[in-house]
MIVEXGU-466197 format. One record per residue (C-alpha): residue number from 1; chain; x, y, z. Coordinates in steps of 0.25 Angstrom, whole numbers. Example, Ala and Ser with C-alpha at 12.3 -4.5 7.8 and 13.67 -1.06 7.14 Angstrom:
BEGIN
r num=1 | chaine=A | east=49 | north=-18 | up=31
r num=2 | chaine=A | east=55 | north=-4 | up=29
This chain:
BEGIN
r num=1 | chaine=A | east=253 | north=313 | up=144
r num=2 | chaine=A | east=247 | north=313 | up=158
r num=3 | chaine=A | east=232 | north=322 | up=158
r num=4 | chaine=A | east=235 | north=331 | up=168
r num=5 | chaine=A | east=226 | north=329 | up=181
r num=6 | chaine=A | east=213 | north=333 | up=181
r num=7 | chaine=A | east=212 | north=336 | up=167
r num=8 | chaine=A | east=200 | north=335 | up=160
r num=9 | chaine=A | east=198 | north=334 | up=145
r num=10 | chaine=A | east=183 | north=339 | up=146
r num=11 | chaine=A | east=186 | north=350 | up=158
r num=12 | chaine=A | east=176 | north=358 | up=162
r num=13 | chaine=A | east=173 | north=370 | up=155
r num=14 | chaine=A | east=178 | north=384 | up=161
r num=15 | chaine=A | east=168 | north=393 | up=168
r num=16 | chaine=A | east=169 | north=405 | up=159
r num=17 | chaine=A | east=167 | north=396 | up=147
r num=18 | chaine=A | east=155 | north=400 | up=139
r num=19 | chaine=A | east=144 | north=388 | up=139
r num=20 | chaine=A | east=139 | north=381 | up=129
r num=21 | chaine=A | east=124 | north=380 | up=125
r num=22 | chaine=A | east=124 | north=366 | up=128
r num=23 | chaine=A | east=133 | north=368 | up=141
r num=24 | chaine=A | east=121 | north=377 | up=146
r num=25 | chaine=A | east=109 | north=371 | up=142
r num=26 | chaine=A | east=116 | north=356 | up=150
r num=27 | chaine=A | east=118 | north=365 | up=162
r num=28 | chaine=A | east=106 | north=371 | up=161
r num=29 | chaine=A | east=97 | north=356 | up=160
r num=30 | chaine=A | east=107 | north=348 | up=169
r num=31 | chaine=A | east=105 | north=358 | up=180
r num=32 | chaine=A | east=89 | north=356 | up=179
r num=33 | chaine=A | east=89 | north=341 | up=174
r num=34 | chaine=A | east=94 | north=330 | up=183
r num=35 | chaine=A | east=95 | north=320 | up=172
r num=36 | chaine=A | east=94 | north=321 | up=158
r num=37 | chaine=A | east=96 | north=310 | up=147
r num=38 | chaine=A | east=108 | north=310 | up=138
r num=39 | chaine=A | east=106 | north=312 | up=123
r num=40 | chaine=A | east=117 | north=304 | up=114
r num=41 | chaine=A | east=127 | north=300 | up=126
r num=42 | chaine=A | east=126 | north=318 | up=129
r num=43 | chaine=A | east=120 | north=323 | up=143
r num=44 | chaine=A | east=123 | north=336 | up=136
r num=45 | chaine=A | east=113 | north=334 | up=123
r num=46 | chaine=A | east=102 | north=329 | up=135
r num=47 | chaine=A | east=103 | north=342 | up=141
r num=48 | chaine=A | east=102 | north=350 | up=129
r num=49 | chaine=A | east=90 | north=341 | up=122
r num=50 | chaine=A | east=83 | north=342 | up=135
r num=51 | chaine=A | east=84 | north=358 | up=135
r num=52 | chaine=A | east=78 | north=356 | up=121
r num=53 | chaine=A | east=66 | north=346 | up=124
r num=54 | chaine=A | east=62 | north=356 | up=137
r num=55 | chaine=A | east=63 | north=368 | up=129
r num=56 | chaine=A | east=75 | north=375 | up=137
r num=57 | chaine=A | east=85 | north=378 | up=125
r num=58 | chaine=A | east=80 | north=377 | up=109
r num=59 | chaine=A | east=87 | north=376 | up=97
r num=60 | chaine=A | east=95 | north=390 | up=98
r num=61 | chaine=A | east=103 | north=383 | up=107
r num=62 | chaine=A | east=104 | north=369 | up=101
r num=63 | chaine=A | east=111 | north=376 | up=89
r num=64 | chaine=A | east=122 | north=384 | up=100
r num=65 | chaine=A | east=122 | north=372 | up=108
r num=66 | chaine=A | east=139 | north=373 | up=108
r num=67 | chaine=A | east=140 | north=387 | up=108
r num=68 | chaine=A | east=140 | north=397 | up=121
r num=69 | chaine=A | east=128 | north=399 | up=125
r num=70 | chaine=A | east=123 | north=413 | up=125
r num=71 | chaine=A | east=117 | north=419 | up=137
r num=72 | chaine=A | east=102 | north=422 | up=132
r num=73 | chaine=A | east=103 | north=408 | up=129
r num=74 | chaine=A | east=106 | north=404 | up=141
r num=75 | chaine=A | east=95 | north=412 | up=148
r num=76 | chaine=A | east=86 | north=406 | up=139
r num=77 | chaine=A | east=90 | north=391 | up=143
r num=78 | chaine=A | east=89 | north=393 | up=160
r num=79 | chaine=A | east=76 | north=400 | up=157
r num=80 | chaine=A | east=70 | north=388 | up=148
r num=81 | chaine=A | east=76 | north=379 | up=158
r num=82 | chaine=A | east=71 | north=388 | up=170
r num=83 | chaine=A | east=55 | north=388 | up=166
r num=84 | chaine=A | east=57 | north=372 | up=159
r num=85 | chaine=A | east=65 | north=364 | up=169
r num=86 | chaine=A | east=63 | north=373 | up=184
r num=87 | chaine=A | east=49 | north=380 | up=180
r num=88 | chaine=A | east=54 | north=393 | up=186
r num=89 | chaine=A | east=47 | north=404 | up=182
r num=90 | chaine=A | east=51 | north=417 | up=172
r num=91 | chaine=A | east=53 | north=430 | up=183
r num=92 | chaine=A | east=39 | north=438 | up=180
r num=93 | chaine=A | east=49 | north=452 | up=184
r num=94 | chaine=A | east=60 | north=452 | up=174
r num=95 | chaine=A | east=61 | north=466 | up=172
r num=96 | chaine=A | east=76 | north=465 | up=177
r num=97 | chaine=A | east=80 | north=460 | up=165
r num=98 | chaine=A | east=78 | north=473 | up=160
r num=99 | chaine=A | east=91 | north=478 | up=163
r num=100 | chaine=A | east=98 | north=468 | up=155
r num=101 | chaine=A | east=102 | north=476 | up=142
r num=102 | chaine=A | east=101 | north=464 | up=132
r num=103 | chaine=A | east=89 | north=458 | up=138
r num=104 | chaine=A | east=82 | north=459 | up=125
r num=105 | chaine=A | east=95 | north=457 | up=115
r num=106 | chaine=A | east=87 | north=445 | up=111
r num=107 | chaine=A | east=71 | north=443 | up=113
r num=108 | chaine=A | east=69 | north=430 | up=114
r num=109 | chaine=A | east=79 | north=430 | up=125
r num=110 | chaine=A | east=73 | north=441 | up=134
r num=111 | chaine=A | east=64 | north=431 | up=145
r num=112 | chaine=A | east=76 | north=420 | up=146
r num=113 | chaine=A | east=87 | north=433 | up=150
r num=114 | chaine=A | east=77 | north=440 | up=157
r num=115 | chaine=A | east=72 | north=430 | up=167
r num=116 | chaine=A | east=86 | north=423 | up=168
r num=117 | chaine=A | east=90 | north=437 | up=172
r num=118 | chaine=A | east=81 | north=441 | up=181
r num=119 | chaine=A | east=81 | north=428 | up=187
r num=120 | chaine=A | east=95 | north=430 | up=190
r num=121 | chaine=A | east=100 | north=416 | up=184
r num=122 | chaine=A | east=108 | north=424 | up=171
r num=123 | chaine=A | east=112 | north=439 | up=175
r num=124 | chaine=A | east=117 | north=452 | up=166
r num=125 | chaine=A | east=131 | north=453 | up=162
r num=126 | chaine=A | east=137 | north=467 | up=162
r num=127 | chaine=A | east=128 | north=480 | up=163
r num=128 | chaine=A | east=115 | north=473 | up=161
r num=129 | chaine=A | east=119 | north=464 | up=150
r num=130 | chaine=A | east=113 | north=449 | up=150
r num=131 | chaine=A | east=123 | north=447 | up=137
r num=132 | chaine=A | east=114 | north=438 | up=130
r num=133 | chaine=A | east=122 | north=435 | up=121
r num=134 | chaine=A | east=133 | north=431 | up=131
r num=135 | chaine=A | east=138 | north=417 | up=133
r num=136 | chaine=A | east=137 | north=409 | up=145
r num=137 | chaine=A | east=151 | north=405 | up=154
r num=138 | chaine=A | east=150 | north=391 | up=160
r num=139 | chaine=A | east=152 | north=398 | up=174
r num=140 | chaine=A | east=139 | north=407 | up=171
r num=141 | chaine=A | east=131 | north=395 | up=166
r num=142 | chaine=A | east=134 | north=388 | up=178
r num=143 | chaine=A | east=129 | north=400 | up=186
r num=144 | chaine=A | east=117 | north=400 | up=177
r num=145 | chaine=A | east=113 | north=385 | up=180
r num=146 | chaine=A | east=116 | north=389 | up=196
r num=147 | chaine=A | east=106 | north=401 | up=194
r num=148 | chaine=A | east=96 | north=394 | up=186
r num=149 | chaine=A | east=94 | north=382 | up=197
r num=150 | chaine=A | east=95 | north=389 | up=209
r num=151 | chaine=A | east=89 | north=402 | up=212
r num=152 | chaine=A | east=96 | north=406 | up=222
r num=153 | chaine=A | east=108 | north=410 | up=214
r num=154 | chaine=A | east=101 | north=419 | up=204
r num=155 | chaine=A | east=102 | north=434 | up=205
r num=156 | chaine=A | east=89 | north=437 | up=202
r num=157 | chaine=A | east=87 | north=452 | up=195
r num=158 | chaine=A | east=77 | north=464 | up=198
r num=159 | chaine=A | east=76 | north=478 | up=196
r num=160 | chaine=A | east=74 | north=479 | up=183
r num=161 | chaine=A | east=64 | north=486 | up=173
r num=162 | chaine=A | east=51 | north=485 | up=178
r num=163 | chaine=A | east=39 | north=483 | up=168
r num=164 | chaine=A | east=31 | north=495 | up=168
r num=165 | chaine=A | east=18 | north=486 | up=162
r num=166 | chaine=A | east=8 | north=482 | up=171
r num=167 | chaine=A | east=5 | north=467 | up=174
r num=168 | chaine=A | east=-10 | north=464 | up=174
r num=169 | chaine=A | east=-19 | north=449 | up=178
r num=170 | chaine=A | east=-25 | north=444 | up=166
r num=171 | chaine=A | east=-37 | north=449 | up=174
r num=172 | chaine=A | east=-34 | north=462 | up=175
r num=173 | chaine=A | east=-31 | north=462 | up=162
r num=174 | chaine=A | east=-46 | north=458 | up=157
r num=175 | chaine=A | east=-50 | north=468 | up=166
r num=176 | chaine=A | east=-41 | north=479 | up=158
r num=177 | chaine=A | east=-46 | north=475 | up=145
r num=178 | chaine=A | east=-59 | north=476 | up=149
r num=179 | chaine=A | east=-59 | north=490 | up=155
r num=180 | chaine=A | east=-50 | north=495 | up=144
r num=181 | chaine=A | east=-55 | north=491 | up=129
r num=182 | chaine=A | east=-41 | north=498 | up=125
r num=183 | chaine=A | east=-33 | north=487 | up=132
r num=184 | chaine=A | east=-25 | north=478 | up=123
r num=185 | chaine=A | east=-21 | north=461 | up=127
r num=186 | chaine=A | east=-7 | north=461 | up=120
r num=187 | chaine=A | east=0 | north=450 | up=116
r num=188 | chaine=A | east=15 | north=450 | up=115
r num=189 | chaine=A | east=19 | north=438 | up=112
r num=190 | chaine=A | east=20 | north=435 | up=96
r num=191 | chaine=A | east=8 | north=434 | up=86
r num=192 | chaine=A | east=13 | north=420 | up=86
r num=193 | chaine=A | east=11 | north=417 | up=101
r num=194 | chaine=A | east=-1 | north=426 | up=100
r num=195 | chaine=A | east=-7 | north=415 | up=89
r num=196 | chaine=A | east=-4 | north=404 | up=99
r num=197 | chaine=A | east=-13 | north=409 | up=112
r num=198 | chaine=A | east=-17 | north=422 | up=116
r num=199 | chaine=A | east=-27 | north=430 | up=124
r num=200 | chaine=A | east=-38 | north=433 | up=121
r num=201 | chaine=A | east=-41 | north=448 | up=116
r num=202 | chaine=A | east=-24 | north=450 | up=116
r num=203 | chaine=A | east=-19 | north=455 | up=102
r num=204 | chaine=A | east=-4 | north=451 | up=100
r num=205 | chaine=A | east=7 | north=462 | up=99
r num=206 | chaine=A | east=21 | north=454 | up=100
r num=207 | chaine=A | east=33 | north=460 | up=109
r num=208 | chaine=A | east=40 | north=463 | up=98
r num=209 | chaine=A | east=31 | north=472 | up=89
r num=210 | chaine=A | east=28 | north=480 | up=105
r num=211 | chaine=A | east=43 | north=483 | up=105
r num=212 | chaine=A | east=45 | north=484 | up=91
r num=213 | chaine=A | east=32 | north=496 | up=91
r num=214 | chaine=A | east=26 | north=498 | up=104
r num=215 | chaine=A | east=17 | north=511 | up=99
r num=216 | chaine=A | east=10 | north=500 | up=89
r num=217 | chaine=A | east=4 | north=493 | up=99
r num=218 | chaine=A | east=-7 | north=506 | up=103
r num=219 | chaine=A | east=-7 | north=520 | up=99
r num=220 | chaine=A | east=-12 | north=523 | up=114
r num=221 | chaine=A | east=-1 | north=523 | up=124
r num=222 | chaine=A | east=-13 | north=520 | up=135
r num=223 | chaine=A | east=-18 | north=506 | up=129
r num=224 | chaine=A | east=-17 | north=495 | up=140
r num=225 | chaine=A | east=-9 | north=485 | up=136
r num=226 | chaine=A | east=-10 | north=470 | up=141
r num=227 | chaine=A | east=0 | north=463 | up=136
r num=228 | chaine=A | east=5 | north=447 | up=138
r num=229 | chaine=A | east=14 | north=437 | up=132
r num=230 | chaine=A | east=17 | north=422 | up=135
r num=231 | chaine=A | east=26 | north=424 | up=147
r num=232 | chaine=A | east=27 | north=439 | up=150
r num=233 | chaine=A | east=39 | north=443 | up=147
r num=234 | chaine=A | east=35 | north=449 | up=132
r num=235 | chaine=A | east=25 | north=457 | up=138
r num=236 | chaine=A | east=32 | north=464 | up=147
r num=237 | chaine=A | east=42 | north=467 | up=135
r num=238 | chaine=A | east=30 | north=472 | up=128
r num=239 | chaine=A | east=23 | north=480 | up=142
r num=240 | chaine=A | east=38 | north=487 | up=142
r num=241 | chaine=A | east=37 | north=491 | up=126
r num=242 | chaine=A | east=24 | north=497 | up=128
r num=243 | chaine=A | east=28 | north=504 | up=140
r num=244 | chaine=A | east=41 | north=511 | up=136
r num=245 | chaine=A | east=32 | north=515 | up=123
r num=246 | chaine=A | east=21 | north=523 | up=132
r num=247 | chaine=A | east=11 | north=514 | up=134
r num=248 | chaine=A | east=5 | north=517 | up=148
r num=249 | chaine=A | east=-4 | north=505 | up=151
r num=250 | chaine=A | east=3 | north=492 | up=149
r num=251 | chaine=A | east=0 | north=479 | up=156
r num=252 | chaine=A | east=4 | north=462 | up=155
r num=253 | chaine=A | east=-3 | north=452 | up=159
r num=254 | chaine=A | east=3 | north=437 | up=161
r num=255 | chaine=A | east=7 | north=428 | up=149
r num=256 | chaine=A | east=1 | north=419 | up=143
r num=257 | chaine=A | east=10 | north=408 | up=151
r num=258 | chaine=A | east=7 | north=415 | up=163
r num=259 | chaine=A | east=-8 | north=415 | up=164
r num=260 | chaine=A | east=-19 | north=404 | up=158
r num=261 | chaine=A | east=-25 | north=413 | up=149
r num=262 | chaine=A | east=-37 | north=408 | up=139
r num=263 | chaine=A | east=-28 | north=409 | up=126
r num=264 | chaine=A | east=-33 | north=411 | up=113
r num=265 | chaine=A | east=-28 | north=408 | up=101
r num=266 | chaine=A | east=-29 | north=414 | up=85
r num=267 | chaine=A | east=-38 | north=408 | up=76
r num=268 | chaine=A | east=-32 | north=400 | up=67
């Protein structure tokens, strides 16, 4: 029997087709990477072994590699790809993201939707949902890639909650402690990190046990507070929970990616 014209037995797929992990992440590095070598006769596994090698997607999504890709990880992948293969820069104000009402449905996610949101390259669904969960549609990974390469398309998001802690120099902050014995150097990040590297005279107090028990962290409500993490973000998380709790005087300084602090490290 004659084919008819113009079939094609691998046609491409439909728009509102959901795509694959392994359809994303090859948008994703063949949009960044003008070449890349084929592994096993596949241009497909280059792609995805590339990713892997620079960090951009881990194991989580080698074991869903066929299956939709979920939205959370998606965000996760353009922002990897973003800071490794563009060096563009997280939004220091990300406090639109606020209004997203899942924003912290998972809190490993919370950065990668946040600045993909706020950077206007991956946008709410309905009534301030990001649907993390969701899955992607080929016709909304294509608008993703477009977004991620060229700024100019992305619809950037402000307006949201703004942070009611205050932001201090890791001068001013010398000059704090000094003047007030009471002020505390708070590290947020976990007692793990905390082993690695940390400032010297912090004391470490992760995110989670802030939120989980603000009042723990001082019996008086006017204690300054000077808080920091790695990138930023987990203090501010931490500056918000103390706040909302009472705490009247409450500051950040930069992380400790941000600023060349003389790190110390825990006796061995």
């Amino acid at each position: 029997m004659e084919k008819a014209k113009g079939f094609n037995a691998e046609a491409a797929p439909s728009p509102v087709d959901h795509v694959t992990t392994e359809e994303f992440v090859t948008m994703i590095i063949r949009s960044s990477k003008s070449h890349i070598e084929p592994i096993s006769g596949s241009l497909s596994l280059g792609y995805i072994d590339y990713a892997l090698h620079k960090g951009i997607i881990e194991d989580y999504d080698l074991s869903n590699i066929s299956k939709p890709i979920e939205r959370r990880s998606a965000a996760r992948i353009v922002h990897e790809a973003l800071l490794t293969e563009f060096g563009e820069k997280d939004e220091p104000e990300w406090s639109a993201a606020e209004n997203l009402r899942d924003l912290y449905s998972c809190r490993t996610c919370v950065m990668h939707i946040a600045q993909m949101y706020v950077k206007g390259i991956m946008l709410g669904r309905d009534h301030n949902l990001f649907d993390a969960a969701g899955s992607v549609t080929h016709a909304e990974a294509a608008t993703i890639v477009a977004r991620m390469l060229d700024r100019e398309r992305r619809i950037p998001q402000t307006g949201g909650r703004v942070f009611q802690s205050n932001r201090l120099t890791p001068d001013e902050a010398r000059v704090l402690m000094v003047n007030d014995p009471a002020a505390m150097l708070i590290d947020v990040r976990t007692h793990e990190d905390y082993q690695t590297g940390h400032i010297q005279g912090s004391i470490c107090i992760p995110l989670q046990e802030i939120i989980n028990n603000p009042y723990s962290v001082s019996a008086r409500k006017d204690t300054p507070f000077i808080l920091y993490c790695q990138k930023g973000y987990k203090s501010s998380l931490a500056a918000q929970a103390l706040i909302d709790a009472g705490y009247s005087r409450v500051y950040r300084i930069p992380g400790m990616e941000q600023y060349p602090y003389t790190i110390c490290r825990a006796q061995e």
